[in-house]
C-alpha positions in Angstrom: -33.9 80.4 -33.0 -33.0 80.6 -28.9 -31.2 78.4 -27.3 -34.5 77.2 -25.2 -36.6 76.5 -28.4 -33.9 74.5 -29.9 -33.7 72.4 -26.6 -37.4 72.1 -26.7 -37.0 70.7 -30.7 -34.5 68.1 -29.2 -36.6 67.0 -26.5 -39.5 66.2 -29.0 -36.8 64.9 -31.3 -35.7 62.3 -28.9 -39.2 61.1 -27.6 -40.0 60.3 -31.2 -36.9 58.6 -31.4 -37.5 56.9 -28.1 -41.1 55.5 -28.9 -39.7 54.2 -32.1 -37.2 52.6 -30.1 -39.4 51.2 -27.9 -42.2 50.3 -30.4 -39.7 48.1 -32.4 -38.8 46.1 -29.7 -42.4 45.7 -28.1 -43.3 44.6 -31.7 -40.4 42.3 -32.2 -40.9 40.5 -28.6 -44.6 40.1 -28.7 -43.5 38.1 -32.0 -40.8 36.0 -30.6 -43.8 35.7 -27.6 -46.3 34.4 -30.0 -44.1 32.3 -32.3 -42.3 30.3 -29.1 -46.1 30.0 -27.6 -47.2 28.5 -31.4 -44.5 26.2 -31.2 -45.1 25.0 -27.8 -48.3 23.9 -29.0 -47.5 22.7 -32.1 -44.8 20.2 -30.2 -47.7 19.1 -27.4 -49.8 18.6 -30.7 -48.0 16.4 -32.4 -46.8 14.9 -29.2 -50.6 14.0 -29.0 -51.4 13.0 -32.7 -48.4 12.2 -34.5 -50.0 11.1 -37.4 -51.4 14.4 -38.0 -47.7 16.1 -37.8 -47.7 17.2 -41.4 -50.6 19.5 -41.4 -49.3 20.6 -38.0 -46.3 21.7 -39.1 -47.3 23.4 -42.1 -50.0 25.3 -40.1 -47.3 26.0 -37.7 -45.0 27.4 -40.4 -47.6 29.4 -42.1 -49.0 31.3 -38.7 -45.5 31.9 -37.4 -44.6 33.9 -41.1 -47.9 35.8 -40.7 -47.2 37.0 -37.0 -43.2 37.8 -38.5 -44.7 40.0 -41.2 -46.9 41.5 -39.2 -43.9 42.0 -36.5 -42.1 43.2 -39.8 -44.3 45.8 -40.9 -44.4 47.4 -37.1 -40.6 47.5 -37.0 -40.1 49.3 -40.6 -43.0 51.6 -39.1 -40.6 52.6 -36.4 -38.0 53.0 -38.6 -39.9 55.4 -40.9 -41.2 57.3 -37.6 -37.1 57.8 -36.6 -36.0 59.0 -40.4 -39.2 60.7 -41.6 
């Protein structure tokens, strides 16, 4: 192996590890995005109706661990890209 093909190997090496990088972190903020924007609403809507905070709430909690997982799954698929 030359010294220019091994470079070349590194350079792809790295942009895989880069994208990962940056594929991670695009997932995870577009999560803390969404979450922060459910809550927002959440608060105006029980600020609205507070007699209908309990099913709020509960719908709030149960959206905001769907976009996690969903945030989840994209991070441990960046991972796998980096080691794999």
């Amino acid at each position: 192996m030359t010294s220019a093909s091994s470079d070349v190997m590194a350079a792809k090496v790295g942009g895989a590890e880069l994208g990962a990088a940056l594929g991670a972190g695009m997932a995870a903020l577009a999560a803390a995005i969404g979450i922060g924007k459910i809550g927002a609403s959440a608060m105006e809507a029980i600020a609205r109706q507070p007699e209908a905070s309990g099913d709020i709430r509960s719908n709030l909690i149960v959206s905001a661990a769907l976009i996690e997982g969903v945030a989840f799954f994209a991070v441990i698929v960046c991972v796998l890209i980096i080691f794999v």
